[in-house]
C-alpha positions in Angstrom: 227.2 191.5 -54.0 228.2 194.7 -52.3 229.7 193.4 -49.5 231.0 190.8 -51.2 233.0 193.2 -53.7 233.6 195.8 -51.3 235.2 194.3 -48.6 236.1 190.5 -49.8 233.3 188.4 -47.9 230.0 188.5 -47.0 227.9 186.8 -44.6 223.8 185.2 -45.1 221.2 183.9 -44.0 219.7 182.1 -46.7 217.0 180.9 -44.4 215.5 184.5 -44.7 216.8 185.7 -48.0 215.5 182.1 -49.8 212.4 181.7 -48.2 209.7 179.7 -50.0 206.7 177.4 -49.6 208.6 173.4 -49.0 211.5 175.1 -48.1 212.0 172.7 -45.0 211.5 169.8 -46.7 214.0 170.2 -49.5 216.5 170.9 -46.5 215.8 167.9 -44.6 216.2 165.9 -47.8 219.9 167.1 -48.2 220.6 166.8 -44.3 219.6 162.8 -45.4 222.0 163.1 -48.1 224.9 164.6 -45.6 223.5 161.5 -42.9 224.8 159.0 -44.9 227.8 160.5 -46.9 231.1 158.1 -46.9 234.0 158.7 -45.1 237.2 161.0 -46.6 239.5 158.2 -48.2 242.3 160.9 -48.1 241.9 161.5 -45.0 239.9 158.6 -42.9 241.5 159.5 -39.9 240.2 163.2 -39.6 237.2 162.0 -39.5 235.7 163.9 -42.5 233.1 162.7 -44.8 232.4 164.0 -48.2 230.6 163.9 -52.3 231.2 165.9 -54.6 229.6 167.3 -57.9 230.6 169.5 -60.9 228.4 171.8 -62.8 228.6 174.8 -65.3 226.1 177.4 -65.1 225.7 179.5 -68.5 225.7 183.3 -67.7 223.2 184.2 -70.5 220.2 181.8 -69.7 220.3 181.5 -66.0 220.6 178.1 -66.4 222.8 175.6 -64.6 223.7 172.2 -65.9 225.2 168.8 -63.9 228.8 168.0 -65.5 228.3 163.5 -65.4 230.8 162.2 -63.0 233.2 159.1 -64.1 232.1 155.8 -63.6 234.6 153.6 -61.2 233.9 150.0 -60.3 232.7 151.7 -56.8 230.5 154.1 -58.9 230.5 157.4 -59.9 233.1 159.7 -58.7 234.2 163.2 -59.5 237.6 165.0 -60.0 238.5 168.0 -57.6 241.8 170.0 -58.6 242.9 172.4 -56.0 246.8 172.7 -56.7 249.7 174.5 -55.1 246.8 176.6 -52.8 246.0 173.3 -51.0 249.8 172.2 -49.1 248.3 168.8 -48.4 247.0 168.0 -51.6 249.7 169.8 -53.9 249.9 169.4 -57.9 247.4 165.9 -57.1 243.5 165.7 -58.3 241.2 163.8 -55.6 238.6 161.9 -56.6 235.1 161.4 -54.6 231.7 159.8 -54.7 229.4 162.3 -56.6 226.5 163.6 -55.4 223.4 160.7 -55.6 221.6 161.9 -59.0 218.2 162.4 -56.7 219.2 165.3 -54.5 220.6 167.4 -58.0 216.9 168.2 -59.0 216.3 169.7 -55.0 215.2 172.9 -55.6 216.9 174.4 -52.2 220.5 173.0 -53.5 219.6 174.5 -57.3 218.5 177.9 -55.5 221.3 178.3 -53.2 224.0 177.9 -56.4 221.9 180.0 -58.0 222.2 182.6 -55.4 225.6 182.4 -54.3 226.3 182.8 -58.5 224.6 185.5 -58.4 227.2 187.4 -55.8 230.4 186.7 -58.1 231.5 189.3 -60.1 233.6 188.6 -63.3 235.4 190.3 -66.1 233.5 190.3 -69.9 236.2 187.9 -71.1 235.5 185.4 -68.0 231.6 184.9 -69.6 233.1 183.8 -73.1 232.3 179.7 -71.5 230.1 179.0 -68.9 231.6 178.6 -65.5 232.7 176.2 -63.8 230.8 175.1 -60.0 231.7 172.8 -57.5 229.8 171.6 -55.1 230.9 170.0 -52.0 229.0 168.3 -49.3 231.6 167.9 -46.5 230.9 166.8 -42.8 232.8 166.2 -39.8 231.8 164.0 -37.3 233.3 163.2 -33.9 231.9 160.0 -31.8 234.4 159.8 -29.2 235.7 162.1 -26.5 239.1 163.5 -27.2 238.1 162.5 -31.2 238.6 166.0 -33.8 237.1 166.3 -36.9 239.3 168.5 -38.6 238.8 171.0 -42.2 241.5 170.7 -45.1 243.6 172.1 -44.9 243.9 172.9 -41.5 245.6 176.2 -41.7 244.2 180.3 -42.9 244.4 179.3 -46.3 243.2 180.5 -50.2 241.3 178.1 -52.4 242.3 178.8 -55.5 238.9 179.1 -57.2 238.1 182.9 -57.6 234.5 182.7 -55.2 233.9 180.1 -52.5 230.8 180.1 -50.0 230.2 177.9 -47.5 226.7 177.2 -46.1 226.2 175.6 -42.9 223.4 172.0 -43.2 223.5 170.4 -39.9 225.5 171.6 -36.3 224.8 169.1 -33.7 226.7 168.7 -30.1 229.7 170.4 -31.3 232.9 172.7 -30.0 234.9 174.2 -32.3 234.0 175.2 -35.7 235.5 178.9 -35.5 235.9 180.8 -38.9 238.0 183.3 -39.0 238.3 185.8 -42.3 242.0 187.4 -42.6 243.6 189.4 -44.6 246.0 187.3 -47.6 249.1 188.2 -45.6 248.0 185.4 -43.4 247.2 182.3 -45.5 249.4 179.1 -44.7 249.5 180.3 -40.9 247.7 178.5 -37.8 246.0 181.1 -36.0 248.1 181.2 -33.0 250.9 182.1 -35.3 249.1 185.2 -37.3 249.0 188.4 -36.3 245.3 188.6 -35.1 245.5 192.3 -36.1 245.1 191.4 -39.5 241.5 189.1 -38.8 238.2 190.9 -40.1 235.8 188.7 -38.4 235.5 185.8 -36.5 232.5 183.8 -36.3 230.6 180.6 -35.6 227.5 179.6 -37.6 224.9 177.6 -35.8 221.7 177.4 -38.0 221.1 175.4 -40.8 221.6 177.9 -43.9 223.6 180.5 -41.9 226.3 181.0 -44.7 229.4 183.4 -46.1 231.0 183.8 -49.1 234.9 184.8 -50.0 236.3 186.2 -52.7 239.4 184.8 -53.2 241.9 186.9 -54.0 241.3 189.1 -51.3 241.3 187.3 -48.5 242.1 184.7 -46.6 239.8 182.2 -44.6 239.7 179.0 -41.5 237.6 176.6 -40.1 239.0 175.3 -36.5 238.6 171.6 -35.8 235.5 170.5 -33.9 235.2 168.7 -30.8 232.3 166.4 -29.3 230.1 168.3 -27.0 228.6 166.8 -23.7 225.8 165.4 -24.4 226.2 161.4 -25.5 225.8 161.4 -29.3 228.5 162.4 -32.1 229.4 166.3 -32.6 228.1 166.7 -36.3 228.9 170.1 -38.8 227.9 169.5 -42.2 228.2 172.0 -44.6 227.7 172.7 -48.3 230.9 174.1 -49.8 230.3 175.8 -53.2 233.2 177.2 -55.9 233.4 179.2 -58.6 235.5 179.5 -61.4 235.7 180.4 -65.2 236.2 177.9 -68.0 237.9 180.3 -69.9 241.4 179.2 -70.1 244.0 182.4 -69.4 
């Protein structure tokens, strides 16, 4: 939580910091889960592909709960509200397939929520509820040459949601995929058009579990677009977005 509190992020490696005995197999059951997730319906032609799940987690007992997602004639889907901090998405909820009920009971997924929970910091009042976690599993996937698979939105941006952490699953044959953590001053700014003076760190992540975490409010964050790499199969990042946020209501 230090670095998390101290200086607005904080980068992991849950690989390390998780470790345990079926470890790898838990992880290769949710790479299965982010093999097969559908494509973006907002957005089919970023070629993005996403699920989504809410859950509370109660301060007090450690314990995290599964919020049920509402049933559609195409099955269950969940309701994502992001607001005036997502431009493309503004004042609109999204709905998206939820998370197959299987891969809730993984113990990796539960322990890395768990984790990254355990890095927020809140005020007294904030604890009243439980709060509020969503969990995204977003890929991008390229197949052609020339082809993007591109983040939303695609700007240095704020989420809205007090903690966000974002944990990589799967990089395969790709370009691209730069983060960059900035300072507030330059959310709703393209890169190219920020002053690069005010960027704490840029980064890739390349290992499955290689992760950060952002606290909101003071900073800023990106994810370039990726590219398909040489070799002749599709440019895959998959990553496990997580957010947090109270249920208290201001």
């Amino acid at each position: 939580m230090h670095a998390l509190k101290k200086q607005g992020y904080s980068i992991y490696d849950l690989q390390k910091d998780l470790a345990y005995d079926g470890m790898e197999k838990d992880l290769a059951e949710i790479q299965a889960v982010f093999d097969t997730l559908p494509a973006d319906s907002y957005a089919p032609e970023l070629n993005r592909y996403r699920r989504y799940s809410r859950a509370i987690i109660f301060d007090k007992d450690n314990r995290l709960e599964w919020l049920p997602g509402i049933e559609r004639e195409n099955g269950s889907m969940a309701q994502y509200f992001q607001g005036r901090f997502n431009p493309e998405y503004v004042d609109s909820y999204r709905e998206f397939p939820s998370l197959p009920d299987h891969i809730l009971e993984n113990k990796l997924l539960q322990k890395i929520i768990m984790h990254d929970y355990h890095e927020t910091f809140w005020q007294k009042e904030d604890l009243i509820l439980p709060v509020h976690a969503g969990i995204h599993f977003v890929k991008l996937e390229v197949t052609e040459d020339g082809q993007e698979g591109v983040s939303s939105p695609n700007l240095i941006h704020q989420d809205g949601e007090p903690f966000t952490f974002a944990h990589l699953i799967k990089r395969d044959n790709v370009v691209g995929g730069l983060n960059i953590i900035a300072t507030p001053a330059c959310a709703g700014k393209l890169p190219e058009d920020a002053d690069s003076s005010q960027f704490h760190e840029s980064f890739e992540i390349h290992q499955p579990l290689e992760s950060y975490g952002v606290h909101d409010e003071a900073v800023s964050h990106y994810v370039s677009p990726i590219r398909k790499g040489e070799a002749d199969r599709p440019g895959v990042r998959a990553v496990l977005l997580i957010d947090f946020q109270p249920t208290v209501l201001a």
